[in-house]
C-alpha positions as CSV (number, residue, x, y, z in Angstrom):
1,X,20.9,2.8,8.9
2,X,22.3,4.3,5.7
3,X,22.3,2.3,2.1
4,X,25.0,4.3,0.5
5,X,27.8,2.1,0.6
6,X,25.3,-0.5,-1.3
7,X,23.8,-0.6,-5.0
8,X,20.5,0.7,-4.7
9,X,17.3,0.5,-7.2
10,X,17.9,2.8,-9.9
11,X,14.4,4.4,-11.5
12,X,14.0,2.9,-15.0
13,X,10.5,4.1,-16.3
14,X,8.1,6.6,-14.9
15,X,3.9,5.9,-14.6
16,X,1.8,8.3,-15.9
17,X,-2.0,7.3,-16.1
18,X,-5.4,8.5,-14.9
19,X,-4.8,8.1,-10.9
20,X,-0.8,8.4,-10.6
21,X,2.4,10.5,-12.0
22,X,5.9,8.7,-10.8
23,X,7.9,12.5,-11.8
24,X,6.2,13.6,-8.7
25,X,9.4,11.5,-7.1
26,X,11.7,13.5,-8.9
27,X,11.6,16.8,-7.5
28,X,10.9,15.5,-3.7
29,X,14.0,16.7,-1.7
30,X,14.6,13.5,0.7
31,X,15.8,13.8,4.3
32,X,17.9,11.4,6.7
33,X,15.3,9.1,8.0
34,X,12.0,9.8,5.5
35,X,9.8,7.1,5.5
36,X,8.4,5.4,2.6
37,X,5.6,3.1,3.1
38,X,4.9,1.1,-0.6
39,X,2.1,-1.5,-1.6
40,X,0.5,-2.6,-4.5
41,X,-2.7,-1.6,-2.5
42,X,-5.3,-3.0,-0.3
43,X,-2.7,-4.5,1.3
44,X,-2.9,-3.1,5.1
45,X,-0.9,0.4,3.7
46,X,-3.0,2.4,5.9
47,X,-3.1,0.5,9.2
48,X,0.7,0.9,8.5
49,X,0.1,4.2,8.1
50,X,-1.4,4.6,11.6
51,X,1.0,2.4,12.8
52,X,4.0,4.6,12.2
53,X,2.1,7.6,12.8
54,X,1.3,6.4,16.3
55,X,5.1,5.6,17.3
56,X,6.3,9.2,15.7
57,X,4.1,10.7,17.2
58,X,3.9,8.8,20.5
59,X,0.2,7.2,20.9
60,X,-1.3,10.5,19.7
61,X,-5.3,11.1,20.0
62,X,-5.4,13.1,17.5
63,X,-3.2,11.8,14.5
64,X,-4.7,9.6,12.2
65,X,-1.8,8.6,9.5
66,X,-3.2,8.9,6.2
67,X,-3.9,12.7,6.9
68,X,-0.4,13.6,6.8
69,X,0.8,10.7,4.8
70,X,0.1,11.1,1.1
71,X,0.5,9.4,-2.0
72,X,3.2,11.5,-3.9
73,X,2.7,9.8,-7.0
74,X,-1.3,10.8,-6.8
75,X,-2.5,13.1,-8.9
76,X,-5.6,14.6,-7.2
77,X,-3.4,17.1,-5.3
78,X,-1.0,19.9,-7.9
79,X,2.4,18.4,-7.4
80,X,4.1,21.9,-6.3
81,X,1.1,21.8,-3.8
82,X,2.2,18.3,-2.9
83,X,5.7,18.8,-2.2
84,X,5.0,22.1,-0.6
85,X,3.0,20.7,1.7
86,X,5.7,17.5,2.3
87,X,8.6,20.4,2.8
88,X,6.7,22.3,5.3
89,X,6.6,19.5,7.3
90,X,9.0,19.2,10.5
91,X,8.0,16.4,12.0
92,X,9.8,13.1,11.1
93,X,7.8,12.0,7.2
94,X,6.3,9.3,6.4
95,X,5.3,8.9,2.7
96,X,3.0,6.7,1.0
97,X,3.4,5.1,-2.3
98,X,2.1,2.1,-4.8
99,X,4.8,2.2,-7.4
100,X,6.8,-0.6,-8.3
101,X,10.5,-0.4,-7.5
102,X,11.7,0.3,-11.3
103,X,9.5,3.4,-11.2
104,X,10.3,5.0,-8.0
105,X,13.6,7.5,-6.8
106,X,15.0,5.3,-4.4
107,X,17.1,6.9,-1.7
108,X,19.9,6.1,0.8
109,X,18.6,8.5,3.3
110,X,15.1,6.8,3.8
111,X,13.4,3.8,5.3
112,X,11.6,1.9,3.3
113,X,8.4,-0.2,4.4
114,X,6.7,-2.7,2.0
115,X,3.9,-4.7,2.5
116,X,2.4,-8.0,1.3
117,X,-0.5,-9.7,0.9
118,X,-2.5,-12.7,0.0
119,X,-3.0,-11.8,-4.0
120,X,-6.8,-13.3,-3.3
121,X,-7.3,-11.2,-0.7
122,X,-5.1,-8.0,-2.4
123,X,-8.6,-8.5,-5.5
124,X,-11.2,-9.4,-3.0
125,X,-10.5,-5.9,-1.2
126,X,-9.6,-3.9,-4.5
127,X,-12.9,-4.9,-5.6
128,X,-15.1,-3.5,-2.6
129,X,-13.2,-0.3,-3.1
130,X,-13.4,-0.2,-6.9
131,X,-17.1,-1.4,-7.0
132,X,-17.8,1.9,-4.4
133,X,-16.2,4.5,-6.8
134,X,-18.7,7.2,-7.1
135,X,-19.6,9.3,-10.1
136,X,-17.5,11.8,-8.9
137,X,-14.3,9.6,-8.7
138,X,-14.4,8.9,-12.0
139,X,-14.7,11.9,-13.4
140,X,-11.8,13.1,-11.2
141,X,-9.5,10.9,-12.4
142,X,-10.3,10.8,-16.0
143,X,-9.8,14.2,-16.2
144,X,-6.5,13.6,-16.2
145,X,-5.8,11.5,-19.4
146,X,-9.1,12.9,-21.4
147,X,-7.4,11.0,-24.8
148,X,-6.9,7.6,-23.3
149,X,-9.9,5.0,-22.5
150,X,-11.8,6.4,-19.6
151,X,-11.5,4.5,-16.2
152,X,-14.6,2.3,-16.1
153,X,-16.8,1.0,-12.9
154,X,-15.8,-2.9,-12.3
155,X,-18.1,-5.6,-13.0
156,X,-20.5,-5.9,-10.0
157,X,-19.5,-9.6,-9.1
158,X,-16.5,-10.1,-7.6
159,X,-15.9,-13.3,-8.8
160,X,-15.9,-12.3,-12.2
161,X,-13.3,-9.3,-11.0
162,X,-11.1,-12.1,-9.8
163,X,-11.4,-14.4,-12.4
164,X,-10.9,-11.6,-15.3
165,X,-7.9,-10.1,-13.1
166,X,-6.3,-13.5,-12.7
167,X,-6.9,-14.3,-16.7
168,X,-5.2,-10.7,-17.7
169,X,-3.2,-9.7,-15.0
170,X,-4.9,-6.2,-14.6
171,X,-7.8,-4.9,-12.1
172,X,-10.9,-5.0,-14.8
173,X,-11.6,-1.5,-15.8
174,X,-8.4,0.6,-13.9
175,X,-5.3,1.1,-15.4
176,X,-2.7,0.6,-13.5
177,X,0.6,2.0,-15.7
178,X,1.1,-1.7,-17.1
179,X,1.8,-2.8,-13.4
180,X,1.0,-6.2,-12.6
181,X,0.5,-6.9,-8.6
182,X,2.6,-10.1,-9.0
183,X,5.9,-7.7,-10.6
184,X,5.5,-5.0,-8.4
185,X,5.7,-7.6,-4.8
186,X,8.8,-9.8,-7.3
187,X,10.4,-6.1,-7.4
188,X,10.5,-5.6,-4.2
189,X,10.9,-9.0,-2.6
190,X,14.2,-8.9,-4.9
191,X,15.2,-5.5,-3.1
192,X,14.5,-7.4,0.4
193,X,18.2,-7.9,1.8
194,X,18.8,-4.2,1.8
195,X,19.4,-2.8,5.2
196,X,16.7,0.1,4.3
197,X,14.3,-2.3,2.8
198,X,11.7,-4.1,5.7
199,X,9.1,-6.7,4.4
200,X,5.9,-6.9,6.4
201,X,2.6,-8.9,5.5
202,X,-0.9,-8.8,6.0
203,X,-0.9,-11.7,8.2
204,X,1.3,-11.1,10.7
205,X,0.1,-7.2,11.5
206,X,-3.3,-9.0,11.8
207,X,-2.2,-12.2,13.9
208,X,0.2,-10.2,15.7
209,X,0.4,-6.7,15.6
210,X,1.7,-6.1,19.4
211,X,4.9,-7.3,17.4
212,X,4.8,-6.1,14.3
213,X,4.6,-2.6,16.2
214,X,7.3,-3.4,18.0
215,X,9.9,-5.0,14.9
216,X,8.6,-1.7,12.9
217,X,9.7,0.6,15.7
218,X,13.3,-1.4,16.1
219,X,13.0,-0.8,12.3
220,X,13.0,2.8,12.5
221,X,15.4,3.5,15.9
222,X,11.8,4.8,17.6
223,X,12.3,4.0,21.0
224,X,8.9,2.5,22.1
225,X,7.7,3.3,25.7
226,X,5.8,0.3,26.7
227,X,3.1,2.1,29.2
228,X,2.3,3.5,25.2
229,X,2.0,0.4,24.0
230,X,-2.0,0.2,25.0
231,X,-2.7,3.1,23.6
232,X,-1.1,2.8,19.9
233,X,-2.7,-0.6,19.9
234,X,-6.2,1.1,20.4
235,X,-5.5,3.7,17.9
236,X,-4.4,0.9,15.3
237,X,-7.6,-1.4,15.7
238,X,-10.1,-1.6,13.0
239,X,-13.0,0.4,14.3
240,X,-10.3,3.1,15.3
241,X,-9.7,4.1,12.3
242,X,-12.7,3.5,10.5
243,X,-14.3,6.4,12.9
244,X,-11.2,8.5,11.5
245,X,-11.6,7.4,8.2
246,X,-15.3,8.5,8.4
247,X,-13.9,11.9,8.9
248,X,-11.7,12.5,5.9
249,X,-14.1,14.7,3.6
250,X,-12.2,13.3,0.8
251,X,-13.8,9.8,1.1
252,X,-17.5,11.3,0.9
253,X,-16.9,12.8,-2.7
254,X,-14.7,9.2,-4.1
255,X,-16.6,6.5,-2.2
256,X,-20.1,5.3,-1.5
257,X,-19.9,4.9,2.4
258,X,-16.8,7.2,2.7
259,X,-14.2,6.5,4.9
260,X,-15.9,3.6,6.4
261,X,-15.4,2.0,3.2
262,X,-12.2,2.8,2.2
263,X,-11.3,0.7,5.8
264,X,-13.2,-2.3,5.0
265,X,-13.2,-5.5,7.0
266,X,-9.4,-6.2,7.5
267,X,-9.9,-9.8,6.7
268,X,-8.6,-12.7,5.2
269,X,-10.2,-15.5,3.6
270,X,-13.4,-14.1,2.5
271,X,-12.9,-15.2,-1.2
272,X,-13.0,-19.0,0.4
273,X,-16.8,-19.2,0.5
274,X,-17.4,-18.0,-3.2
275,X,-14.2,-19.8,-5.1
276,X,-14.7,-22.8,-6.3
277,X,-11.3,-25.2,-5.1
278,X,-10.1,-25.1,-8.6
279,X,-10.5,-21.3,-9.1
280,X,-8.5,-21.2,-5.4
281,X,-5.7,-23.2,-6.9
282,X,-6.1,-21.2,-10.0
283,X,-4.3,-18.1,-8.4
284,X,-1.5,-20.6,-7.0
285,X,-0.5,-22.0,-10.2
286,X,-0.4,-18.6,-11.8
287,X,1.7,-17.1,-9.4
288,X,3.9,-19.8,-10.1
289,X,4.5,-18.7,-13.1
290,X,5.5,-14.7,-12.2
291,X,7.0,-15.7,-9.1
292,X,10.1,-16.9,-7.8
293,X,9.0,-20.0,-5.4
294,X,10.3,-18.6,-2.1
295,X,8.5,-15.0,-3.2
296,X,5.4,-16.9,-3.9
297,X,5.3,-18.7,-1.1
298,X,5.8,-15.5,1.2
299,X,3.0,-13.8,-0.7
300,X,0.3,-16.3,0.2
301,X,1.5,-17.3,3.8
302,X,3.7,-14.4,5.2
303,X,6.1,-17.1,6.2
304,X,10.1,-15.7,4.9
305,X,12.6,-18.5,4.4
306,X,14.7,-19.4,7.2
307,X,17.7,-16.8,7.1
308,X,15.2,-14.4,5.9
309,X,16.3,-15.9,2.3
């Protein structure tokens, strides 16, 4: 599956800010079949992660996906340590990434994997990760832009992060390079009918991830044994990789509860018992008005027009 007889994405702007450089891209040397895996965040990226990991590397005990899945774009690593580290690898990549589609090299030799997710749920689990920064976070990642307004801990109620995030369209005290969650999933679901381009949502890897494992692998021509099939499911479930979250030495300098809370609760719906109805149909209305109705729609249910649209 090549895109090179179809227009593809060109880059239009690069993101520069505290946590993220999009000229990282630039000088990454693509081969046939990379995969890149893109979300606004919080969205299920790293039980994707896992997922892919698992069918590359056949049910594997001892790959856990985010290890050898980074961020290019991050900034916590030297990018010529970065790529280094990307080119050494032999085995078949999978790359991880939360830039919009304007900002990102886009490239007929890769898969591309993006994932959507309830916009309530996308602040309710941005919040338990921003609200568990430690000290140490945020002096990491201010370091980088020392003249611009410091990164700042969220407020401690996440119903005040929602509301504030819903009135402004940004996640209250990150900068995000100007990227709103409802343009970066509008970018993409406009990119959706190219044959390197796969959609996935929240709600179907949790309602159903037996086949979601099994339409990613299709996906990717990753011939899935089924006496493996057990096995990845095991190594996907929650409490899986929390265990190998806990182990990434990472987490324990950035958040309070390391790994385990960097996987949180894989839920849905938690947002339900604190909203008030109006403040539920709040986010509706305003994704109305970012949104093109079919794209809105697939955002809050996971449900793709018939004819995939």
């Amino acid at each position: 599956m090549r895109a090179s007889s179809m227009a593809l994405p060109t880059k239009k702007r690069d993101i520069t800010d505290a946590m993220e450089d999009s000229r990282n891209w630039d000088d990454f040397n693509f081969r046939d079949g990379d995969i890149v895996i893109d979300t606004y965040g919080k969205t299920g990226t790293t039980l994707v992660q896992q997922i892919v990991a698992q069918l590359i590397f056949a049910g594997s005990d001892e790959i856990y996906g985010p290890n050898i899945s980074p961020i290019v774009e991050m900034r916590m690593l030297p990018r010529d340590s970065l790529l280094g580290m990307l080119e050494a690898q032999t085995h078949r990549r999978f790359l991880k990434t939360h830039l919009p589609v304007e900002a990102l090299v886009f490239s007929p030799k890769a898969r591309y994997i993006y994932i959507g997710r309830d916009a309530r749920d996308v602040i309710w689990s941005m919040h338990n990760m921003h609200v568990n920064y430690t000290p140490a976070a945020y002096a990491m990642f201010n370091a980088h832009d020392p003249g611009d307004p410091p990164l700042k801990p969220p407020p401690a109620d996440v119903r005040t992060y929602y509301l504030e995030w819903l009135a402004t369209g940004a996640l209250p005290g990150m900068r995000r390079g100007g990227v709103s969650l409802w343009s970066h999933v509008q970018g993409w679901w406009d990119v959706r009918h190219l044959p390197n381009v796969l959609l996935l949502h929240f709600n179907n890897l949790t309602s159903d991830l037996k086949g979601q494992i099994e339409r990613i692998a299709k996906y990717l021509d990753i011939a899935l044994d089924a006496a493996l099939l057990p096995r990845i499911l095991q190594h996907c479930s929650l409490e899986y990789m929390k265990g190998q979250a806990a182990k990434v030495e990472i987490f324990d300098r950035l958040l309070v509860g390391g790994g385990r809370t960097f996987v949180n609760k894989g839920t849905n719906g938690r947002w339900r018992d604190v909203l008030s109805a109006s403040e539920i149909a709040r986010c509706d209305q305003v994704a109305t008005k970012h949104l093109t109705p079919d794209c809105a729609h697939w955002l809050a249910t996971g449900e793709l027009p018939k004819g995939g649209g």
